[in-house]
N, C-alpha and C positions, 0 to 999 in steps of 0.2 A: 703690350705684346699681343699682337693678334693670333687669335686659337684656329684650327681645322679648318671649321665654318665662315668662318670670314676669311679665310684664305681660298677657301673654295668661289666665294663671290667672290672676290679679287679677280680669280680663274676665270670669271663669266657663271656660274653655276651656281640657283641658289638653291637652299637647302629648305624643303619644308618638312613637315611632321606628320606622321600619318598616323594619327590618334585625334578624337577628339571625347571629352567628357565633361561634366558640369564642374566636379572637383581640379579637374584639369585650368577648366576655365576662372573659378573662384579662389584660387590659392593665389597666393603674394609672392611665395618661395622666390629665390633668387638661383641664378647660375641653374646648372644641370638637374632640376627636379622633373622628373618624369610626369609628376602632375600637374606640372606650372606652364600654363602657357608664358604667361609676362618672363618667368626665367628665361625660357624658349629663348622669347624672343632678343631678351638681354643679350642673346650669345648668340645672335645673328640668324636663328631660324627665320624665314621670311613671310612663311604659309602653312598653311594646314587641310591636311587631306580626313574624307572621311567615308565609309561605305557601311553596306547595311551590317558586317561583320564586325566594326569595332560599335556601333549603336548597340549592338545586343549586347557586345559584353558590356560595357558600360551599364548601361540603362539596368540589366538583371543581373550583374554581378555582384551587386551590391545596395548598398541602402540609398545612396547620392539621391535618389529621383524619389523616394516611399513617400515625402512631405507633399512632394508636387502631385503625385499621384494617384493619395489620399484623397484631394481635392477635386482630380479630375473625376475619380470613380463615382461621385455623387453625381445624379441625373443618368440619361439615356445616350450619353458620349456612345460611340464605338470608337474600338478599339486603335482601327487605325487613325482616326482622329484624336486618341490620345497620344499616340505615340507622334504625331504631328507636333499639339501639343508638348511633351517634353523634349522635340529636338530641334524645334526651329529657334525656342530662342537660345540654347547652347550655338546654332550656327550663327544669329543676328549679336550676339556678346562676341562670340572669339573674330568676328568681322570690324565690332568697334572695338577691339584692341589692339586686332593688325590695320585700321585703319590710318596709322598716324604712317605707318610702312607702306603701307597706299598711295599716301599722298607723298609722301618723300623719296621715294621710286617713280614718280610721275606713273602711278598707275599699272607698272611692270612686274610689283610683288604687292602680298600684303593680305593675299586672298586666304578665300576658305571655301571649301568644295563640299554640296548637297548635292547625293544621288536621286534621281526618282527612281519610282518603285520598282524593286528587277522585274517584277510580275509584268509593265511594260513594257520589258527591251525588245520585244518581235511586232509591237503595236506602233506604228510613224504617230498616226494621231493624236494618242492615247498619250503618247511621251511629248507631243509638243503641247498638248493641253497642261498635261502637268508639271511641265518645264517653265511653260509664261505664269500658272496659279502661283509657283513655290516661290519665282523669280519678284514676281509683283510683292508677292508678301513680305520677302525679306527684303524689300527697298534699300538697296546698297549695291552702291558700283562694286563693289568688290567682293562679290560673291560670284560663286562657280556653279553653273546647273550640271552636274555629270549624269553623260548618256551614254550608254555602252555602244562601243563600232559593232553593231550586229547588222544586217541587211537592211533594218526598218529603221534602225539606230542613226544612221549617217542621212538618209534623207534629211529626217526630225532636224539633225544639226546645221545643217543648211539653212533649212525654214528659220532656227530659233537665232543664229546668225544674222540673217536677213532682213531679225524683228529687232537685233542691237543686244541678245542675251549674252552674255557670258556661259560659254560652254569647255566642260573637260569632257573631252571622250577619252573614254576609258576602254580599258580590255582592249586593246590592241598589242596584237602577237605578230601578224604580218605584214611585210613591205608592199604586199597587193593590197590589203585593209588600208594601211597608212596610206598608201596615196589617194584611196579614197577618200580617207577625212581630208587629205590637204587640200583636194579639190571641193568638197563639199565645205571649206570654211573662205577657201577663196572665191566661188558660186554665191553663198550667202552675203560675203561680202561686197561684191560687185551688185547684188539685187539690193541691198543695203544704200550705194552710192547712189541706183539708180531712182530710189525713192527718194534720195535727197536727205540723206539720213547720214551719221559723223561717223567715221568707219574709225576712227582712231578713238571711239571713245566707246571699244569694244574689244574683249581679248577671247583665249582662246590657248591651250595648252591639249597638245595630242601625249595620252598617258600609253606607253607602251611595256607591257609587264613583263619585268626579265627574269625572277629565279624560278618562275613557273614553266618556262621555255625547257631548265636544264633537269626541271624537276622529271618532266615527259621524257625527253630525249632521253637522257642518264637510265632512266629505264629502259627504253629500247634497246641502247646501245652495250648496255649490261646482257640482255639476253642473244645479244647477237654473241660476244664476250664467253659465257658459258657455249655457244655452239660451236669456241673456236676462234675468233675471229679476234683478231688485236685490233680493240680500237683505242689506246690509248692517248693516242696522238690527238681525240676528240671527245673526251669526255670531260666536261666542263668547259664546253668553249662552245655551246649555242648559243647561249644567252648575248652572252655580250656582243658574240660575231654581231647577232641579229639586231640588234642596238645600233652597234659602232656603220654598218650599213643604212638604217634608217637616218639616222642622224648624216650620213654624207648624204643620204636623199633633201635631207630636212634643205641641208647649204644649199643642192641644186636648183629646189624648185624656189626659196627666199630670197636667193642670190645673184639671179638669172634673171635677164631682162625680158621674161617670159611674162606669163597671165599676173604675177603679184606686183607688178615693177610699179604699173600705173596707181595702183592703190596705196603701195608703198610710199609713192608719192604724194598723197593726198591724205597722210599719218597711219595708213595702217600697220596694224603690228603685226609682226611676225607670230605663226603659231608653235611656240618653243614645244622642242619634245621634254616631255616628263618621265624621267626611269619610275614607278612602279614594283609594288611588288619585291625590294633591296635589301629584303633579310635573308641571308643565308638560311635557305633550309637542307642544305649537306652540311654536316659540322665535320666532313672531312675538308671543306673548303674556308678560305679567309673568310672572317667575321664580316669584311669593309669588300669583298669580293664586289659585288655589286656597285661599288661605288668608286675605286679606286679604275677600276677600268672603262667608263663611262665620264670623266670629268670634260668637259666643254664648255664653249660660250653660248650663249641665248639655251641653258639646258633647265629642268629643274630637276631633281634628287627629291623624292616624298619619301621618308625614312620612320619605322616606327622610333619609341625611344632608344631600346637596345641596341640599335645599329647607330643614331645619333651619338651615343656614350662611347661605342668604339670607334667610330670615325675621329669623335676628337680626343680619344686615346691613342689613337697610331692610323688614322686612315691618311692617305697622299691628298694632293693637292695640288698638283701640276696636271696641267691639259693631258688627255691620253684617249679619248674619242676618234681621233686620226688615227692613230697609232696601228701599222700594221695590217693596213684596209685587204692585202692582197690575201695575206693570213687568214682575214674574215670570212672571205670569199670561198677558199680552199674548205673551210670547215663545211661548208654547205653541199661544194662537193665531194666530198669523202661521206659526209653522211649520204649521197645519195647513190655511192659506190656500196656502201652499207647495206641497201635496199630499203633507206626510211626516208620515207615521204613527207618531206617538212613540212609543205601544203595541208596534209592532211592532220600532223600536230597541230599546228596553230588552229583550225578549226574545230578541234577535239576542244582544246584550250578554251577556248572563245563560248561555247557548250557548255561545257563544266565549268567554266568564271560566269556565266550569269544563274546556272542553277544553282552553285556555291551561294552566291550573293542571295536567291529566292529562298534558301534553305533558311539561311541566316534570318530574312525576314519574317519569317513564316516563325520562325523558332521565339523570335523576338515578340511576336502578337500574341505568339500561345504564352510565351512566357508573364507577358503584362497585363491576358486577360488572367492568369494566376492568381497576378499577386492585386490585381485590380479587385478579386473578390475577396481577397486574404485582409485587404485595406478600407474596404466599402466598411462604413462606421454602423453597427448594426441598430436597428431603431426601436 
């Protein structure tokens, strides 16, 4: 009998894992173990997500990396070179283990996702330099460079499109963002063709974060609430609105014998949206919220373990991406009958997701030049 996850692909929708760690990757465990990828994968997970938020906790939550570490701290390494050091080959292992899911999806799943450094997300250069270094090194069709949709972010993905990388952009909050990555991966692709280069032997997944949407909103719309104002009819219904519209964007521009039709025809893939971002953080809300109302074909679902464990405790499994489109719509305008500027959320968003992320990183260097002296062997 087939569980959630595999009934979700069935759906069209796979499911990856937004965790990644050494123990995660070294463990044998079978079925549902939170540390196991091979379980993972047993149970139909297909991919894995990763950012500079779950490297820190990993890497200094614990001892996993103190052996590897030990050995880096000898000589005149810096830091961020060590931390290089202990996460590229955790992403070059969890890539030969979804590699066989690689090659048995003809290429459609199987991946595993490296951000560059958030410190670059306002720099085009600076992120395409370190998109081709990271890309070269991990030598695997099946890795994901993630670049965040920022102003500088989307050129970069063009150019690294154009050169055959595999990119996730990430941090995308709005329908004016998103259509800029679809064009910037459909651009890269056509300059791609036009060097004479295999546009089908290149992907591309646009990440759009959803319970950060309601986390913003649900504030605003709470304080409009205490001044009075019933907005019940709209709290808890940004996120997904803002989804379930991108995702009909997604069908328009894929589906349409518009700028993708020709490429389309000469193997290229479609750039599938990725929900992001899927764990409830209202625990007045369903556990599988994020998931149950986002299920479609050509989609992907990045789920930490927690949300994993309840989907295949009780989360749905039927299409529901369509569902309601007019619904969707209506939420957008009643918040704007509210006096909140959804344009101006999702850019707040977009702000706070890469300084989030530079926090993390920043916390993760101080934390490893720590234990980097804590571990230097004294002579």
């Amino acid at each position: 009998m087939s569980n959630a996850i595999q009934k979700l692909l069935a759906a069209g929708q796979s499911v990856w894992c937004d965790n990644l760690g050494r123990r995660m990757i070294e463990s044998s465990d079978s079925g549902l173990a939170a540390e196991s990828l091979r379980g993972l994968i047993e149970l139909g997970v297909v991919g894995v997500t990763s950012n500079p938020t779950i490297f820190m906790k990993s890497i200094t939550g614990g001892d996993d990396y103190d052996d590897l570490l030990a050995e880096l701290a000898v000589g005149q390494r810096s830091t961020v070179s060590i931390y290089e050091e202990l996460v590229l080959p955790d992403i070059a292992d969890a890539a030969d283990l979804l590699r066989p899911v690689y090659e048995r999806t003809s290429g459609v799943d199987g991946y595993v996702s490296l951000e560059v450094s958030p410190k670059l997300a306002y720099d085009t250069q600076a992120t395409v330099i370190e998109a081709r270094r990271l890309f070269r090194r991990l030598d695997r069709p099946n890795v994901f460079i993630k670049v965040p949709a920022t102003p500088e972010g989307i050129p970069a993905v063009e150019t690294l499109i154009a050169e055959g990388i595999n990119v996730n952009i990430t941090l995308i909050f709005s329908l004016a963002v998103y259509e800029k990555v679809m064009q910037a991966y459909i651009d890269g692709l056509r300059r791609l063709s036009a060097a004479g280069g295999d546009v089908s032997a290149v992907a591309s997944v646009a990440s759009f974060f959803v319970s950060r949407v309601d986390t913003l909103v649900d504030k605003l719309l709470l304080e409009r609430r205490a001044a009075g104002a019933d907005v019940s009819d709209v709290l808890g219904k940004a996120a997904v609105a803002n989804a379930k519209l991108a995702y009909a964007r997604f069908e328009e521009v894929f589906d349409s014998r518009g700028a993708f039709a020709a490429l389309a025809a000469d193997g290229a893939r479609v750039q599938r949206p990725l929900w992001a971002s899927t764990s409830t953080k209202n625990s007045a809300y369903a556990d599988t919220k994020y998931v149950d109302g986002l299920i479609g074909p050509r989609t992907v679902n990045t789920m930490p373990p927690e949300t994993i464990r309840a989907v295949l405790d009780h989360g749905r499994h039927e299409v529901s991406i369509r569902d309601d489109l007019e619904g969707a719509r209506r939420v957008f305008v009643r918040l704007a009958e509210e006096g909140i500027d959804f344009d101006a959320v999702t850019d707040n968003l977009t702000v706070d997701g890469v300084a989030a992320f530079a926090h993390s990183f920043d916390e993760l260097l101080a934390n490893l030049e720590r234990k980097k002296k804590q571990l230097r062997p004294v002579c």
